[in-house]
N, CA, C and O atoms as a DFTB+ gen file, in Angstrom:
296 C
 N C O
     1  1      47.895      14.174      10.488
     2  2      49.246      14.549      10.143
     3  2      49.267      16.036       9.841
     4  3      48.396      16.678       9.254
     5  1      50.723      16.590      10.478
     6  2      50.153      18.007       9.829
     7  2      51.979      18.092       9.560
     8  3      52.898      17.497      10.123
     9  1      51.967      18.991       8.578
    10  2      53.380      19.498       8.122
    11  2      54.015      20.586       9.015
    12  3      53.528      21.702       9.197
    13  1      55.149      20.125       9.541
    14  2      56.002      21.210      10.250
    15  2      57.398      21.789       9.717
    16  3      58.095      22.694      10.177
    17  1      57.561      21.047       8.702
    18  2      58.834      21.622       7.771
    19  2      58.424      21.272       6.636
    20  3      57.466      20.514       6.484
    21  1      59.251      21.895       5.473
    22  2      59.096      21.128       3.952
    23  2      60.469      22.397       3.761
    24  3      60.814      23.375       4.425
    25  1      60.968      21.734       2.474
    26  2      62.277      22.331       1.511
    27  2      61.882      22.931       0.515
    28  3      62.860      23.045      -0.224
    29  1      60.642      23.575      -0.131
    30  2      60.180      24.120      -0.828
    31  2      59.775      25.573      -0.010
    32  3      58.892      25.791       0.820
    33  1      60.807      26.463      -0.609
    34  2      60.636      27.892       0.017
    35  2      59.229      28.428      -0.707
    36  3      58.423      29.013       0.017
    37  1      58.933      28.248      -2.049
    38  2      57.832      29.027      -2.959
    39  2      56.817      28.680      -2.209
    40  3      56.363      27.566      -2.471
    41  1      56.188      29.401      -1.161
    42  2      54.846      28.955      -1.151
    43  2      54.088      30.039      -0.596
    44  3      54.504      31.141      -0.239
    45  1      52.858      29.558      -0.569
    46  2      52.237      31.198      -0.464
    47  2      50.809      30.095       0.533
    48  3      50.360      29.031       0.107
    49  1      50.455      30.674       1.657
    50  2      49.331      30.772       2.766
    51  2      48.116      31.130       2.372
    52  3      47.792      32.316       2.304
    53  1      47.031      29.801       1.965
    54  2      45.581      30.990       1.782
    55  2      44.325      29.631       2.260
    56  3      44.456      28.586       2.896
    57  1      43.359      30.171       1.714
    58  2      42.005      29.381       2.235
    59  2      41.495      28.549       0.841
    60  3      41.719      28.892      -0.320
    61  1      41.056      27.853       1.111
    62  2      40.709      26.812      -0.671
    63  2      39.236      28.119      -0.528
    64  3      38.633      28.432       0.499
    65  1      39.009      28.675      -2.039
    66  2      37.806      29.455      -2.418
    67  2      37.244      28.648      -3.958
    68  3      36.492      29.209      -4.756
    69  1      37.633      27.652      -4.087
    70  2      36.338      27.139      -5.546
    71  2      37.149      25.679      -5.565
    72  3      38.377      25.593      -5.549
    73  1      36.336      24.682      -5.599
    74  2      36.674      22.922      -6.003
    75  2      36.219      22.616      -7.127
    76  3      35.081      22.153      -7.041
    77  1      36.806      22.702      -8.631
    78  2      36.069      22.318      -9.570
    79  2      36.188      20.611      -9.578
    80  3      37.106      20.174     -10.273
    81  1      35.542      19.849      -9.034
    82  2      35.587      18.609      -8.999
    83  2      35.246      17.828     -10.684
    84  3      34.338      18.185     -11.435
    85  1      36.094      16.886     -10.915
    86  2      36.317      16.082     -11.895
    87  2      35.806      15.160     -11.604
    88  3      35.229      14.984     -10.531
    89  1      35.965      13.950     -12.984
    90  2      36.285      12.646     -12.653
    91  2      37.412      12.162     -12.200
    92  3      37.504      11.552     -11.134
    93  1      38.220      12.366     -12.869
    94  2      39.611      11.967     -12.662
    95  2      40.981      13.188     -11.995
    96  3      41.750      13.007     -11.052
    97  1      40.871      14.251     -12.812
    98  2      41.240      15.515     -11.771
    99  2      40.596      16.369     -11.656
   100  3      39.602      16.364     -12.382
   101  1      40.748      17.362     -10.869
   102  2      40.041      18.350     -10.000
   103  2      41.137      19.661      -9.897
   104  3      42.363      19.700      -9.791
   105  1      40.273      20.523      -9.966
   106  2      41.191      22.117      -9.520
   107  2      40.520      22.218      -8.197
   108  3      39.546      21.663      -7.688
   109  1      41.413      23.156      -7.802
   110  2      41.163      23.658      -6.526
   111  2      41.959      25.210      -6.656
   112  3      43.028      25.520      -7.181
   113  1      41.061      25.908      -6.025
   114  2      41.655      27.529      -6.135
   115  2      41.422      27.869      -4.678
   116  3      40.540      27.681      -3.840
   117  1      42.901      28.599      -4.765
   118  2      43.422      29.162      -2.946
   119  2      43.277      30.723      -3.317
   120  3      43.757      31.183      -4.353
   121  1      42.751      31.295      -2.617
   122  2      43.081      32.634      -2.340
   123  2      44.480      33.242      -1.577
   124  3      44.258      33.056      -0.380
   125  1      45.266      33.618      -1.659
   126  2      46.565      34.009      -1.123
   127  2      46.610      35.619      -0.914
   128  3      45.996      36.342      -1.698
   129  1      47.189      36.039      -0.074
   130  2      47.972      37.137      -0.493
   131  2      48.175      37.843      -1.878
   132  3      47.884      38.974      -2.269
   133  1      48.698      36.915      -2.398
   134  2      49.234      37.240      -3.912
   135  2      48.186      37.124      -5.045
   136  3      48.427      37.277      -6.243
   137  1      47.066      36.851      -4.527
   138  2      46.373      36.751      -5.459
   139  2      45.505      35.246      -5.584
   140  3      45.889      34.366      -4.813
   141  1      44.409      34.926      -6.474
   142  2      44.168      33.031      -6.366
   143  2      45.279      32.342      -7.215
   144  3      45.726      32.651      -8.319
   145  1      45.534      31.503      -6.526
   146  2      45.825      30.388      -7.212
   147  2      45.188      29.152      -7.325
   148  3      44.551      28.613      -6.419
   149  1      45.433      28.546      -8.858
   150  2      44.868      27.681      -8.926
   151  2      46.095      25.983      -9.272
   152  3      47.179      25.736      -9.800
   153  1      45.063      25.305      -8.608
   154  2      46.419      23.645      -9.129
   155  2      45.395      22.742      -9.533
   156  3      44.215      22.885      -9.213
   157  1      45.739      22.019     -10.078
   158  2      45.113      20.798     -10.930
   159  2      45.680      19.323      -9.779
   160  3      46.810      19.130      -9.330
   161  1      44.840      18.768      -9.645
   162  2      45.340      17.220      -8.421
   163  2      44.358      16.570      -8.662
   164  3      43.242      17.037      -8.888
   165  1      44.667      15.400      -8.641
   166  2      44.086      14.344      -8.833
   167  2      42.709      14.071      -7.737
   168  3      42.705      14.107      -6.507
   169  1      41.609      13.797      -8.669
   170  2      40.427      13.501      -7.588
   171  2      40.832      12.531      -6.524
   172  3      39.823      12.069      -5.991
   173  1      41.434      12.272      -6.249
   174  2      41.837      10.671      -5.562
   175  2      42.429      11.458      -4.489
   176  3      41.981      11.024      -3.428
   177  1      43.337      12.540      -4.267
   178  2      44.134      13.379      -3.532
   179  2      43.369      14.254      -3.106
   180  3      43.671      14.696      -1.997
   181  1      41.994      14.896      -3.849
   182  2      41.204      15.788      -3.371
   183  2      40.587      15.075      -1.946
   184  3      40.253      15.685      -0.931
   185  1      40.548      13.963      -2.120
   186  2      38.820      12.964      -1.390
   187  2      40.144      12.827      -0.461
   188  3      40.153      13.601       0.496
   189  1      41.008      12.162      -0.560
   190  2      42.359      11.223       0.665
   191  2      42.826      12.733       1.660
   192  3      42.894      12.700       2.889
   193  1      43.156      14.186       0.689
   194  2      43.094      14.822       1.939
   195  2      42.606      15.653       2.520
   196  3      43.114      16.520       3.230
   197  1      41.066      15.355       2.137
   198  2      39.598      15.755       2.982
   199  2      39.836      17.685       2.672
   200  3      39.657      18.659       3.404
   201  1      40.272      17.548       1.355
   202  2      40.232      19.277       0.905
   203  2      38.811      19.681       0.957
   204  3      37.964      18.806       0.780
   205  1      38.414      21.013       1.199
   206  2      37.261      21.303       1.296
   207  2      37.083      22.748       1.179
   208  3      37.773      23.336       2.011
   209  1      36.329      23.595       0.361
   210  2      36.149      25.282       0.335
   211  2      36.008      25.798       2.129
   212  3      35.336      25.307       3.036
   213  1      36.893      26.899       2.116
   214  2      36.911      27.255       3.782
   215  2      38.041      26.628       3.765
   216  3      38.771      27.460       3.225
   217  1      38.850      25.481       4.050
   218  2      40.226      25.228       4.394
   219  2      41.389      26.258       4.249
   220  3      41.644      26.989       3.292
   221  1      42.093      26.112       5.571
   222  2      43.096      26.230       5.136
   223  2      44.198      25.868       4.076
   224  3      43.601      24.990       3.453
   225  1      45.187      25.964       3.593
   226  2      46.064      25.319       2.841
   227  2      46.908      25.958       2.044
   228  3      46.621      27.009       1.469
   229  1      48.460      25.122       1.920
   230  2      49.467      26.133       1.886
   231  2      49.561      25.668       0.083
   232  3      49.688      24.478      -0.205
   233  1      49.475      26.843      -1.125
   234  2      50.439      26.279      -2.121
   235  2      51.795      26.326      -2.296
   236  3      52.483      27.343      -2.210
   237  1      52.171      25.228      -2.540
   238  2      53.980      24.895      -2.609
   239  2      54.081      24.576      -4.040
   240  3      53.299      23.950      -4.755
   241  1      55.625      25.343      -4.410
   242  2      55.877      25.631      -5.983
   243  2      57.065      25.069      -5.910
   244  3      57.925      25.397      -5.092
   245  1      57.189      24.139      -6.812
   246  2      58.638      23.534      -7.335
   247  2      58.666      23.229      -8.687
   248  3      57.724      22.674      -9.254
   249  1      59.889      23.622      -9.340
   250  2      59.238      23.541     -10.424
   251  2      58.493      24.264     -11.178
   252  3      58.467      25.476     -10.959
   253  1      57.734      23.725     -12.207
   254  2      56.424      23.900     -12.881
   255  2      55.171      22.899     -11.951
   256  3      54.097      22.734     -12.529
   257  1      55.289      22.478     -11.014
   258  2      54.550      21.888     -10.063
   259  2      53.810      22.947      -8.779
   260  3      54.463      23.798      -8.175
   261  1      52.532      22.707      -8.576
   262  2      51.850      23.053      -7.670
   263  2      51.766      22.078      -6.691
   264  3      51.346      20.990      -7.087
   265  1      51.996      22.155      -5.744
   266  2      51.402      21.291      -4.463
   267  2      50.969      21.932      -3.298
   268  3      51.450      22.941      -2.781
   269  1      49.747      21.063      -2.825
   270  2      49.091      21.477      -1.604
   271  2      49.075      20.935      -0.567
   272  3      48.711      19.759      -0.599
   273  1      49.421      21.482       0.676
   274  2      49.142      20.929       2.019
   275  2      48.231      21.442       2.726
   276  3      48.102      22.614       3.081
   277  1      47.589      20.544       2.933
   278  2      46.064      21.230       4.256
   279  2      46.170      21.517       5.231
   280  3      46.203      20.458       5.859
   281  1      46.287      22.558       6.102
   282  2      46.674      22.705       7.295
   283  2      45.803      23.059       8.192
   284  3      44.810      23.721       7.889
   285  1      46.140      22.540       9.794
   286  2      44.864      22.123      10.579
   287  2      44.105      23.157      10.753
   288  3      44.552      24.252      10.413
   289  1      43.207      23.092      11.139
   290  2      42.230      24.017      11.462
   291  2      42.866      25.290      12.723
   292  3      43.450      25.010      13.770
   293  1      42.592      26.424      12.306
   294  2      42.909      27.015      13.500
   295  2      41.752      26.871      14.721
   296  3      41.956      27.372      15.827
């Protein structure tokens, strides 16, 4: 599956650079443009969407919410 639209304008383009893996949640830090960002997600979401350091992936801001989409490999 890969995302070709979403309604969340906030988002910023980068590569996953550190997985602090949990038990239960996990950070993950993107390098962007703007600087790293970091989001907190559930280990369960880390493993289901095969996140990995080197990925691509977009952070999306709504809210006080971080969300991530993985996007395919170039």
């Amino acid at each position: 599956m890969s995302v070709t639209s979403i309604n969340t304008r906030n988002q910023f383009k980068g590569q996953i650079v550190a997985i602090k893996r949990g038990e239960i949640v996990s950070e993950v830090e993107i390098e962007t443009s703007a600087g790293i960002i970091s989001a907190v997600v559930t280990t369960s979401s880390l493993q289901r969407l095969n996140l990995r350091v080197g990925n691509a992936a977009l952070a999306l801001f709504k809210a006080t919410e971080v969300m991530i989409a993985k996007l395919a490999d170039d």
